[in-house]
N, C-alpha and C positions, 0 to 999 in steps of 0.2 A: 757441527755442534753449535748450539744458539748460546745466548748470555747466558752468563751462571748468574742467578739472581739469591742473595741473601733469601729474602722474602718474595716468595713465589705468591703469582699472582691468575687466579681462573679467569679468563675471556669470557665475558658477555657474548651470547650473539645479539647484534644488532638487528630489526626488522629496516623497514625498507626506507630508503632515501628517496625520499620525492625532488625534483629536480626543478629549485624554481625560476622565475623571469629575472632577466639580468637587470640591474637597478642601471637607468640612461641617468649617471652623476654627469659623464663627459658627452660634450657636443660632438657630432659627426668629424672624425679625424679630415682634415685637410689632404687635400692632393699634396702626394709625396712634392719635395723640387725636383727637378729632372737631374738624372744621374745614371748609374750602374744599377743593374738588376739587384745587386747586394747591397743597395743602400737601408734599405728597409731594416736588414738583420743589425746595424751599428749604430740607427739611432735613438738615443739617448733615451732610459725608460721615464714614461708619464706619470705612475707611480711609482715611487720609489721603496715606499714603506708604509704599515700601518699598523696600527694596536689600538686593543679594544679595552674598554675603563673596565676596573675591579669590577663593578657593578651591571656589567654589559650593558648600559644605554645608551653610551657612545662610545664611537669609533674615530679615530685622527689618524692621516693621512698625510705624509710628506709627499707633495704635486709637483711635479716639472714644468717650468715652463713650454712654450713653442722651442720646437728644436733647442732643448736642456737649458735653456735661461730659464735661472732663478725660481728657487725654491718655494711655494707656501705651502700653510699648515691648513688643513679641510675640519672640519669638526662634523661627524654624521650622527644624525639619530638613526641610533640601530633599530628604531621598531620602522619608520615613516622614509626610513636611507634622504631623506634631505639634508644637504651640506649647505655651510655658510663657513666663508672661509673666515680662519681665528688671528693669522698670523701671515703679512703680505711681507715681500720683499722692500725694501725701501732705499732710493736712493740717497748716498752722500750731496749732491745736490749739482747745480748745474754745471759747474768748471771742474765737476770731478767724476769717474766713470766708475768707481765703486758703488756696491750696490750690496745694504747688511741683508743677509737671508736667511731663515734656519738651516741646519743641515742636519739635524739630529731630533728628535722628541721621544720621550715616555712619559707613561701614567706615571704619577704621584700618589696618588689616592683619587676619588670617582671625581672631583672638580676638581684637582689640580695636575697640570702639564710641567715634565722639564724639558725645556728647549734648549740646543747647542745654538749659535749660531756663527756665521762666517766670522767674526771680528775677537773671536779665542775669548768669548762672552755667553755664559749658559743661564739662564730669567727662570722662573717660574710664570706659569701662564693662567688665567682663570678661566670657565667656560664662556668667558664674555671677547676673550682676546689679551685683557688688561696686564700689563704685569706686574706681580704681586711683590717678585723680591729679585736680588740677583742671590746668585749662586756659586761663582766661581768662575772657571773660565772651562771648565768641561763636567757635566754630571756624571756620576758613577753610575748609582741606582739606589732608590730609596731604603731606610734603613728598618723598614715595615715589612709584615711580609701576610700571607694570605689569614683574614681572621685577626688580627695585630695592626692595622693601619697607621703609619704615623706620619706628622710633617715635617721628620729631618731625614735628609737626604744626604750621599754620601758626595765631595765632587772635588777633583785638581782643583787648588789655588792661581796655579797657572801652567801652562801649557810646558811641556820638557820637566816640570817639575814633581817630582813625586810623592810630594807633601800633600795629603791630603785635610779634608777636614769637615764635621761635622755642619749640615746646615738648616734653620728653620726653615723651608718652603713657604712661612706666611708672613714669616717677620725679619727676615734676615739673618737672624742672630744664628753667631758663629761660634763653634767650636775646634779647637784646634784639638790634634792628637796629639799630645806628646812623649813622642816613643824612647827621646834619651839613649839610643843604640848607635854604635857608630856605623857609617856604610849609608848607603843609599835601598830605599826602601823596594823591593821585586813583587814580593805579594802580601796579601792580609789574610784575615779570616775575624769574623766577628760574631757574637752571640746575640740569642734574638733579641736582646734589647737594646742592641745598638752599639754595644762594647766593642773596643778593639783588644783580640786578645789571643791574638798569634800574628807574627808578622817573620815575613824572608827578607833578609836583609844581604847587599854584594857591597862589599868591602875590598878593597884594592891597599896592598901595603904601597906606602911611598917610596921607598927606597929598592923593592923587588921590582912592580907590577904584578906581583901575583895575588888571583880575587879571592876570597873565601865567600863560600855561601853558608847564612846560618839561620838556622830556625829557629825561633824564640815563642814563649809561652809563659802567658802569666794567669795562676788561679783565677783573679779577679781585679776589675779595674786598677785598685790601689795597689796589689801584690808586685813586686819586684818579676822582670824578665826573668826566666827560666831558659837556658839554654837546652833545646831538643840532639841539634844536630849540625856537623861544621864540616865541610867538604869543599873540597879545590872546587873553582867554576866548571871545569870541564870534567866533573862529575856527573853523575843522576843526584838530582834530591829529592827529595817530596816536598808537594806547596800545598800550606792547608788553604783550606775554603769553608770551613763553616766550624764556631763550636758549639757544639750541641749540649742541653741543659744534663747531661750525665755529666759529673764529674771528674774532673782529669783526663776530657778526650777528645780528641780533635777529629775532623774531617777531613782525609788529606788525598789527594791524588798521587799514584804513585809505581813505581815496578819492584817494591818489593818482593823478591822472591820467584818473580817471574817476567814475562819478557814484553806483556801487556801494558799498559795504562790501567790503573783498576783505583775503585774507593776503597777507601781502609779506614777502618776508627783506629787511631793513634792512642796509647794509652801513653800519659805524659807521664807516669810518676817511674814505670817503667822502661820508659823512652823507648818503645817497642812497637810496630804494630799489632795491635792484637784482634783485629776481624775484617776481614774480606768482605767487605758490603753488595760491590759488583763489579762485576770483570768480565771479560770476554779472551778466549782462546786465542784468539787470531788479529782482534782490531783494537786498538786503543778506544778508552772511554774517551771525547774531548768535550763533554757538555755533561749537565745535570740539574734541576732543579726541584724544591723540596726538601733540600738540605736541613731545613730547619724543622723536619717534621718527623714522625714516628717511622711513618714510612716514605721513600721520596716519590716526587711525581714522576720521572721517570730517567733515563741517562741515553746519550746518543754516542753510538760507537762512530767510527772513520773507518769502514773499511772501503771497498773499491766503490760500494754506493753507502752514503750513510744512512745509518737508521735509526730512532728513535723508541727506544724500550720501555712501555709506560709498566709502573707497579699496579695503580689501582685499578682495577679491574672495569670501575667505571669507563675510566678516560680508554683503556684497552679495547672495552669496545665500542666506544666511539670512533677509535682509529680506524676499528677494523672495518668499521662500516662506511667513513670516508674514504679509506683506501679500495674497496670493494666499487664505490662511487662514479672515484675516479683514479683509473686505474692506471698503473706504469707510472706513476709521479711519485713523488717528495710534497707528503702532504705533512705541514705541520700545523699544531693546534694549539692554540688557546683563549682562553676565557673561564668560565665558569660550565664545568662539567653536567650540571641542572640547568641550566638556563642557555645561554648566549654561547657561540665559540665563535673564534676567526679561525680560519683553513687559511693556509697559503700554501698554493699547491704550483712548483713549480716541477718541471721537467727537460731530459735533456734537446728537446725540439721547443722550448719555450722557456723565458725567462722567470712568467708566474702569473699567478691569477689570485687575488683574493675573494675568499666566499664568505656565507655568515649561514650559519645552523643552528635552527633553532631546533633542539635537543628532545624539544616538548611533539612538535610535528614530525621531525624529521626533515624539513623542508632545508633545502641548501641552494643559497641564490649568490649567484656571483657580484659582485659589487665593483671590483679594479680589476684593471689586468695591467703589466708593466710597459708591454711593447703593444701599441695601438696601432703602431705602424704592420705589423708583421702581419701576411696574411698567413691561412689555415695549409698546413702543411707542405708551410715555404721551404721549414727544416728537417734532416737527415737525424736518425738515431742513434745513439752512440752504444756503440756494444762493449761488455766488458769480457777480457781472458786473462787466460795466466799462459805462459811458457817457460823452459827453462832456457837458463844464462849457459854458458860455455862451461863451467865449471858445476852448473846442477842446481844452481840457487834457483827457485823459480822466482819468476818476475811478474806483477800482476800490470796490464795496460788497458787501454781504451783503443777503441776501434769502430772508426765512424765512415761511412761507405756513402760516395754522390748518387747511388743510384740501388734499385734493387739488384739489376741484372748480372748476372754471371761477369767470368771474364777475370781477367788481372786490369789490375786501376794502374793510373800514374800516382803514385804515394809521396805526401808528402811526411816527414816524419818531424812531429813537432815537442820540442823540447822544451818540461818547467826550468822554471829558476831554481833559484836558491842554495846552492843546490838539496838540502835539507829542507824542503817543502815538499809540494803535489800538488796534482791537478785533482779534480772534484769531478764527478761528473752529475752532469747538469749542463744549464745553459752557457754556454761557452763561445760568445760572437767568433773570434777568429776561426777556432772548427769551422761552423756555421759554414761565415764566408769560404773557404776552402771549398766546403764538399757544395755549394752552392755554384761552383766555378769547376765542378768535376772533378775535384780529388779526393781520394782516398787519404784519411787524417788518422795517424798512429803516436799514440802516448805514451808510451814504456813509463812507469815508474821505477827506475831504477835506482838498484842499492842506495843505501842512503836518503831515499826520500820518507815522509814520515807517514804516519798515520797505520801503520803493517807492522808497530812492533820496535822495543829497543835495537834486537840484533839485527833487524833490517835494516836500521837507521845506521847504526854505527861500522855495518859492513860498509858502507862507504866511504867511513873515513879514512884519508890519507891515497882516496883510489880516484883522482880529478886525472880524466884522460887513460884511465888502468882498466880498472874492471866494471865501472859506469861507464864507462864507454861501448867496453864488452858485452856490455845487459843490451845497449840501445841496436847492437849490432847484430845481435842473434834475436833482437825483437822483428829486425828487419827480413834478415833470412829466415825466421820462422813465416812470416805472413809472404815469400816470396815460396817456400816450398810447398804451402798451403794453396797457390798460384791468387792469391787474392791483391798481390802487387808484380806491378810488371818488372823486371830485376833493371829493363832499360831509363825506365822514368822514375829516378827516386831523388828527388831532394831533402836533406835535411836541414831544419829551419828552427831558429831558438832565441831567447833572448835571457840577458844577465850570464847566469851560467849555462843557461839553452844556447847563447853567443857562442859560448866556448866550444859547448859540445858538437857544435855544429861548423865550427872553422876545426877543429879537432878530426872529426869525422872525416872532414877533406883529407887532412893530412896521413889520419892512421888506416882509412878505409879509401882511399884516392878512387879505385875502380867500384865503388859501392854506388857512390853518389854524383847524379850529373850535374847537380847545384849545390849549394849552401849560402844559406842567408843567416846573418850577424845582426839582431838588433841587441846593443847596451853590451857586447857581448866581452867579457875577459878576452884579452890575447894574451899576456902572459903571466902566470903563477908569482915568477920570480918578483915581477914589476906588482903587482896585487898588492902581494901584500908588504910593500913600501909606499904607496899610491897616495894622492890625499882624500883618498875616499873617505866618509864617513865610518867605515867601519876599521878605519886606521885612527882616529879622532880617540879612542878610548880605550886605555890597558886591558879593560874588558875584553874588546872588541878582539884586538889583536892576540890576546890568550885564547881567546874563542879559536881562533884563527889559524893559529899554532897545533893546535890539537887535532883539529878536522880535516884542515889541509897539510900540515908540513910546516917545520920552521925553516925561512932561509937562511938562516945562519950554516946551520947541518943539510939541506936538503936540495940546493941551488940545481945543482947538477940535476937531480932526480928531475927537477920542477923543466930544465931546459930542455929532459926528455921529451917530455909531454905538452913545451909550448908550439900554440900556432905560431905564434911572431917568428919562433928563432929556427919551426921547422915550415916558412913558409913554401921554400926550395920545393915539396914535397904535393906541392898542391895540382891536379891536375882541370880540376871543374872548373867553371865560372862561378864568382862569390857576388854578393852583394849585399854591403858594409850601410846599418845606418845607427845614427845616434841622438839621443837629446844632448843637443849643448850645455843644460846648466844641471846635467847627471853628477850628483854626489855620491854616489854608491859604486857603480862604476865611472869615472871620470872619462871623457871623451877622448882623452888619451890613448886611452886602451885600441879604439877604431881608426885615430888618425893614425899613430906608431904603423897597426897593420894595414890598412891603405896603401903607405911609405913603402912597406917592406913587399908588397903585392906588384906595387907599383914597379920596384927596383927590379923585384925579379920576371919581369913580360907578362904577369898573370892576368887573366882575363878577369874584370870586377867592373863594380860598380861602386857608388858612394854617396850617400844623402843623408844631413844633420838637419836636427829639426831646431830654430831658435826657440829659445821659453820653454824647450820643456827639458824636463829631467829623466828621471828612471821607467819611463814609462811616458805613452801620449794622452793627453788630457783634454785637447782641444778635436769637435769634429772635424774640423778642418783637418787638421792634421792628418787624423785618424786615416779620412779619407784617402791623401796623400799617400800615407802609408801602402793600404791595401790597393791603389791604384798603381802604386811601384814594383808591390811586391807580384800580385797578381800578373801584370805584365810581366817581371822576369821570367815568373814561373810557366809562363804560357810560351815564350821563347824556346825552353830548355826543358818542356816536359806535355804539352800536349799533343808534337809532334813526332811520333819514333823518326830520328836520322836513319836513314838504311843501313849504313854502317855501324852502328850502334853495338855495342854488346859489351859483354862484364868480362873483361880476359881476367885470367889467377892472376892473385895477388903475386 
């Protein structure tokens, strides 16, 4: 079954797309440095982003330097594709190795730029380079909208902080909101003139820890707050995003009444939802724009590939005709539906390409592409399925294969974080490198990861090491009964909570897995959630916490069931442990403790911390380190069957 659209909308068919010369913006890429055959796939994209002005006659482009130093801003005429670059990196100066960069831009209106840059400082730019005004320390997005242009812009005061506030883009001049609510501000929602006039607000009592989330609403700028709705944190709410010039109704995302993400107009006098705008059966809405118009331009669901559902008919079949173009991608569009568009079309054998369509010929000419380095079908394709879990839930994954040929692979089986996130599919460097080095790459989204739905999300909760593990286990013996993994050569491999699940797996599946690899990775439940991690920093965080995981006050016991640490005894594979030393999410704790306890008990591991970095690697160097570690283990303990080898019962 597709979207259910309030306002249905007839397809165009589009005539034919002529296919034009690629615009040479960039010099002939450089000889790689000498390395591994998979360097290609991890270095650092040339473009990074771009958008095209309200008026399509220019296009601005965030540039990478040589091998990812530093950032500039390109400014293109979209009729003549000539660049003159608006906005250079610039150094702090000789005795200091800092270096201010942009890292962010968007249109303003057709001559004005907002720029983020490295120093928690966002400018306004003019098509000369100049800067006009500052802004804050991060832009939002302008408070104008298609047909309405304006030059106040929405943008953080300062970075961590949630204060927002109005700003001229030509003159400086500042306006603060003053919302007068106690709590700390989550989301907004403003009217097209620029109004603020709905806001979510998380409030934490002093004396419990416990948050209330509430949603507020007021007639009109001067009118007094109106309270919608008040619910514990570890509730569902709804977050408005737009009010629209009808009276008394807001625009709010939400699972009212159902199990989706969907639009709703909120009617405020009767605190009610009262219209289903658009929804999807099966996938959460997590985008939309056009909020501010009669009918919107269009909403993008999350399901196992995202997709982008336009209303106007126009734009619909524009899509259809770039997707028709070029085929098997994630093409998105914008610009002006008459005139100019930008395509970014990326896919899951490529990071992206930008093109530009002129709507009037039909011509579509490439202009960027992200990896310059990558040659033409250096990368494997990712396939998606669904299977069922142990108990019947099906589970939808990713399934990415080294090679066409038959046969069972050596699998590695690669685990998200969060654990209340997902993977995407698309371009995905780690995949990549895997099946570039001959392995078969298996993604379970399991229970609890988002995008499939509240009750998908929330079957997870309270199930770390229970029945998320379960999903990841019958993901594996489904793709071994299917014989597309070999049952001898499986490693699983994870980071954050992928850490867990994968030092877990050792323990609850010992004869499953000949490896497992830990980056950032929890070891133990109990210790988590006491840790100094960042998400122990805020009564927020740790109510969060309590609810999705377990409280240890009541749950200690349950939680030692399920740890690596304290069921290390249990482990029969070779592990291999690494981490960012200045990790606030997970603390490096978590990997040294279980090292300690691998160590004490004869187990076979490994062990490598990276200095400077944290929850995640940032530096190539590193990067490389990393997959020249991991690649190595995994080629010890999985590209060669031992003759002895085999999966005895558990």
């Amino acid at each position: 079954m597709g979207i259910m659209l309030k306002r249905m909308a007839v397809l165009w068919l589009l005539c034919n797309f002529v296919g034009g010369t690629a615009a040479q913006r960039h010099p002939a890429a450089p000889s790689l440095p000498r390395g591994p055959l998979w360097l290609p796939l991890i270095m650092p994209a040339s473009t990074l982003s771009m958008k095209i002005s309200p008026d399509g006659r220019h296009l601005v482009s965030l540039e990478n330097g040589s091998h990812g130093y530093h950032n500039s801003v390109l400014l293109i005429d979209a009729q003549t594709l000539k660049a003159v670059t608006l906005v250079r990196p610039q150094s702090a100066g000789l005795v200091s190795t800092y270096t201010r960069e942009p890292l962010r831009m968007q249109w303003i209106n057709d001559d004005l730029l907002a720029v983020d840059f490295n120093d928690d400082e966002s400018e306004s730019i003019d098509l000369k380079g100049k800067r006009v005004a500052k802004l804050g320390a991060r832009f939002i997005r302008p408070t104008g909208n298609r047909g309405h242009p304006s030059d106040w812009v929405l943008a953080y005061r300062k970075l961590g902080d949630p204060e927002i506030a109005a700003v001229n883009a030509r003159t400086g001049e500042r306006r603060r909101f003053e919302i007068s609510l106690s709590g700390a501000l989550m989301h907004w929602a403003f009217d097209s003139d620029g109004n603020l006039r709905a806001v979510t607000m998380r409030d934490t009592a002093f004396w419990t820890d416990e948050t209330k989330v509430r949603n507020w609403y007021r007639a009109n700028p001067q009118s007094p707050w109106e309270l919608m709705q008040e619910v514990d944190i570890t509730q569902d709410h709804w977050v408005p995003l737009h009010v629209p010039a009808q009276n008394g109704a807001l625009i709010v995302l939400s699972h009212e009444g159902r199990d989706t993400s969907a639009l709703f107009r909120f009617d405020t006098r009767s605190r009610t939802h009262a219209d289903l705008l658009a929804g999807h059966p099966k996938e959460d809405i997590v985008g939309a724009t056009g909020l501010d118009q009669a009918s919107f331009d269009y909403v993008v669901t999350d399901g196992l590939i995202p997709t982008q559902h336009w209303f106007d008919p126009r734009w619909a079949a524009l899509q259809k005709g770039v997707d028709a173009a070029l085929p098997g991608r994630l093409n998105v569009l914008s610009g002006d539906k008459d005139g100019r568009v930008l395509v970014f079309s990326s896919a899951d054998v490529e990071p992206g390409r930008w093109y530009l369509l002129d709507t009037k010929t039909y011509g579509l000419t490439q202009i960027a592409e992200a990896n310059k380095w990558l040659q033409a079908d250096a990368a494997r394709p990712t396939a998606t399925l669904n299977y069922r879990s142990l108990d019947g839930l099906e589970i939808p994954a990713y399934l990415t294969l080294p090679d066409d040929a038959g046969g069972s692979k050596p699998l590695v089986v690669l685990i998200h974080g969060g654990p209340h996130a997902r993977d995407e599919w698309g371009w995905d460097e780690e995949v990549q490198v895997l099946a570039a080095n001959g392995y078969a790459v298996f993604q379970p989204q399991f229970r609890g990861s988002t995008g499939f739905g509240h009750r998908f999300q929330a079957a997870g909760y309270g199930q770390w090491g229970l029945a998320m593990q379960d999903d990841i286990t019958a993901g594996v013996q489904h793709l071994v009964d299917r014989k597309i993994a070999d049952p001898r050569r499986i490693c699983i491999v994870g980071a954050s909570y992928g850490g867990y699940a994968a030092l877990w797996g050792l323990v609850k599946t010992p004869t499953l897995y000949r490896c497992g690899v830990s980056f950032a990775g929890v070891s133990d439940i109990a210790y988590m959630l006491r840790d100094d991690s960042d998400s122990n920093d805020s009564a927020t965080g740790r109510e969060i916490q309590r609810a999705r995981i377990g409280d240890k006050r009541s749950a200690e016991e349950r939680f030692d069931s399920v740890s690596p640490l304290k069921q290390v005894h249990r482990i029969r594979s070779p592990v291999l442990v690494m981490h960012g030393r200045e990790d606030r999410r997970v603390p490096i704790a978590h990997s040294e403790r279980m090292v300690g306890a691998l160590k004490a008990s004869g187990k076979e591991y490994e062990w490598l911390s990276f200095p400077g970095e944290g929850h995640g690697l940032s530096l190539l160097a590193n990067r490389r380190t990393y997959y020249d570690r991991l690649l190595t283990f995994l080629a010890q303990h999985l590209l060669v069957t031992p003759p002895d080898a085999g999966v005895p019962a558990d």
